[in-house]
N, C-alpha and C positions, 0 to 999 in steps of 0.2 A: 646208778643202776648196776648191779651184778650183772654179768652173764659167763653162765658156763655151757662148757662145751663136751658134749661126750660123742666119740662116736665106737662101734665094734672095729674088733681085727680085721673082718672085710673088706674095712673102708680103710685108704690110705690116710693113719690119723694123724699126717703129720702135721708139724708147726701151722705150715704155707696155707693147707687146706682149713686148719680150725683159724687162722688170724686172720683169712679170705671171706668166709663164707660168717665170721663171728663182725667185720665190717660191713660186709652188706645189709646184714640185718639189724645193726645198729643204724645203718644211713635208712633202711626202711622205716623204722620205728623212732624215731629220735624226736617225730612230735607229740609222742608218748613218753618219753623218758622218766621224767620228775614227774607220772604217775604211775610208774611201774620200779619196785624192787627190786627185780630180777628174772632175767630170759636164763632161761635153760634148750640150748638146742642140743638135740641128739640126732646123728644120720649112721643109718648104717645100709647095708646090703641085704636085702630081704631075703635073697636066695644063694648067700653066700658063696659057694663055689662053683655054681653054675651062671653062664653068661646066659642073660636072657633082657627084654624092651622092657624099662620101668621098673625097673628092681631096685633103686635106688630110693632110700626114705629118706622124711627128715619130718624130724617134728618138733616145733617151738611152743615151750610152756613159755607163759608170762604170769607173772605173781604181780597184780594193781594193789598200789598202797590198801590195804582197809579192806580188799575182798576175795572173792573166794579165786583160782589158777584159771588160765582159758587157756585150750591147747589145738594146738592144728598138727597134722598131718599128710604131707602132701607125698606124692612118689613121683619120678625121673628117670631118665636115665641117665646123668649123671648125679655125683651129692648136690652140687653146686647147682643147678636148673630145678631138685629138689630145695634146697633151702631159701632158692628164690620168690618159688610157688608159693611156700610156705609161709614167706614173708608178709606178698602180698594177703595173702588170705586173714593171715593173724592182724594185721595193719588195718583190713576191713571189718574183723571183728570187733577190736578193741574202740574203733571208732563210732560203731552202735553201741558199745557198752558204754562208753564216757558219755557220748551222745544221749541215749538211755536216763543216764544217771543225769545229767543237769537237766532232764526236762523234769524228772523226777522229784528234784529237790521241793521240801516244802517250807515254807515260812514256820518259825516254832509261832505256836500257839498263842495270840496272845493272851495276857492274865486277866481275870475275869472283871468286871466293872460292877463295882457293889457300889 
Protein backbone atom coordinates (compact mmCIF):
# COMPACT_ATOMS: atom_id res chain seq x y z
CA UNK A 1 0.00 0.00 0.00
CA UNK A 2 1.19 3.65 -1.04
CA UNK A 3 0.70 6.32 1.23
CA UNK A 4 1.15 9.96 0.75
CA UNK A 5 1.34 12.62 2.78
CA UNK A 6 0.66 16.37 1.98
CA UNK A 7 0.23 18.88 4.36
CA UNK A 8 0.03 23.26 3.79
CA UNK A 9 2.73 25.83 4.93
CA UNK A 10 0.63 26.24 8.01
CA UNK A 11 1.24 23.19 9.27
CA UNK A 12 4.77 22.36 10.41
CA UNK A 13 5.44 19.76 7.38
CA UNK A 14 8.23 18.55 8.62
CA UNK A 15 9.91 14.96 8.33
CA UNK A 16 9.01 14.13 12.18
CA UNK A 17 5.33 15.27 11.73
CA UNK A 18 4.62 13.38 8.33
CA UNK A 19 6.75 9.93 9.44
CA UNK A 20 4.48 10.48 13.01
CA UNK A 21 1.22 10.76 12.03
CA UNK A 22 1.86 8.61 8.38
CA UNK A 23 2.78 5.56 11.36
CA UNK A 24 -0.19 5.92 13.21
CA UNK A 25 -2.27 5.63 10.62
CA UNK A 26 -0.66 2.86 9.14
CA UNK A 27 -0.77 1.01 12.69
CA UNK A 28 -4.73 2.01 12.53
CA UNK A 29 -5.43 0.61 9.26
CA UNK A 30 -3.05 -2.23 8.70
CA UNK A 31 -6.05 -4.77 8.94
CA UNK A 32 -7.00 -3.11 5.74
CA UNK A 33 -3.85 -3.04 4.09
CA UNK A 34 -3.68 -5.77 1.23
CA UNK A 35 -7.19 -4.21 0.36
CA UNK A 36 -6.27 -0.93 -0.08
CA UNK A 37 -3.75 0.71 -2.70
CA UNK A 38 -3.08 3.68 -1.24
CA UNK A 39 -3.81 6.45 1.84
CA UNK A 40 -3.49 9.71 0.83
CA UNK A 41 -3.35 11.93 4.11
CA UNK A 42 -3.50 15.76 3.98
CA UNK A 43 -3.50 18.08 7.36
CA UNK A 44 -3.28 21.42 7.19
CA UNK A 45 -4.50 24.59 9.39
CA UNK A 46 -8.00 25.85 8.39
CA UNK A 47 -7.46 29.33 9.68
CA UNK A 48 -3.91 29.62 8.83
CA UNK A 49 -2.51 32.67 10.63
CA UNK A 50 -4.96 33.02 13.21
CA UNK A 51 -4.80 30.99 16.58
CA UNK A 52 -8.02 29.68 17.24
CA UNK A 53 -9.95 25.66 19.08
CA UNK A 54 -9.96 23.09 16.23
CA UNK A 55 -8.54 24.64 13.47
CA UNK A 56 -6.52 21.72 12.73
CA UNK A 57 -7.66 19.35 9.69
CA UNK A 58 -6.81 16.21 8.46
CA UNK A 59 -8.34 14.07 5.92
CA UNK A 60 -7.56 10.47 4.82
CA UNK A 61 -8.40 9.25 1.34
CA UNK A 62 -8.25 5.53 0.94
CA UNK A 63 -8.27 3.96 -2.66
CA UNK A 64 -9.67 -0.17 -2.01
CA UNK A 65 -8.27 -2.42 -4.66
CA UNK A 66 -11.46 -2.71 -7.30
CA UNK A 67 -13.52 0.45 -6.05
CA UNK A 68 -14.38 3.73 -6.00
CA UNK A 69 -11.99 6.35 -2.85
CA UNK A 70 -13.61 6.84 0.77
CA UNK A 71 -12.59 9.90 2.43
CA UNK A 72 -12.93 11.26 6.01
CA UNK A 73 -12.28 14.51 7.49
CA UNK A 74 -11.87 15.09 10.95
CA UNK A 75 -10.60 18.56 12.80
CA UNK A 76 -8.37 19.28 16.28
CA UNK A 77 -6.44 21.18 17.74
CA UNK A 78 -3.59 19.74 16.99
CA UNK A 79 -2.49 17.85 13.36
CA UNK A 80 -1.70 14.76 15.16
CA UNK A 81 -5.36 14.45 17.55
CA UNK A 82 -6.57 15.36 13.89
CA UNK A 83 -5.20 12.50 12.07
CA UNK A 84 -5.90 10.33 14.90
CA UNK A 85 -9.69 11.06 14.64
CA UNK A 86 -9.52 10.55 11.33
CA UNK A 87 -7.99 7.38 11.60
CA UNK A 88 -10.39 6.11 13.75
CA UNK A 89 -13.24 7.14 11.65
CA UNK A 90 -11.77 5.92 8.26
CA UNK A 91 -10.97 2.41 10.14
CA UNK A 92 -14.78 2.38 10.85
CA UNK A 93 -15.77 3.02 7.56
CA UNK A 94 -13.78 0.83 5.65
CA UNK A 95 -14.92 -1.98 7.84
CA UNK A 96 -18.65 -1.51 6.78
CA UNK A 97 -17.58 -1.24 3.36
CA UNK A 98 -15.45 -4.75 3.36
CA UNK A 99 -18.12 -5.81 5.61
CA UNK A 100 -20.72 -4.68 3.00
CA UNK A 101 -19.05 -6.23 0.42
CA UNK A 102 -18.52 -10.07 1.65
CA UNK A 103 -22.22 -10.09 2.65
CA UNK A 104 -22.80 -8.92 -0.65
CA UNK A 105 -21.01 -11.35 -2.63
CA UNK A 106 -23.01 -13.66 -4.91
CA UNK A 107 -22.39 -17.34 -6.15
CA UNK A 108 -21.95 -16.96 -10.24
CA UNK A 109 -24.95 -18.34 -11.69
CA UNK A 110 -25.13 -21.65 -12.24
CA UNK A 111 -25.42 -23.04 -16.17
CA UNK A 112 -28.68 -23.92 -17.09
CA UNK A 113 -29.65 -27.81 -17.06
CA UNK A 114 -31.19 -28.85 -20.54
Amino acid sequence: MQVQFNSDSSVMGTENVAERIEARVREKLARFEDRLTRLEIHVHDENAHKHGHDDKACTIEARPRGGRPIGVTEGASTVDDAARKAATTLSQRLARHFGKESRHKHDPRPGKVM
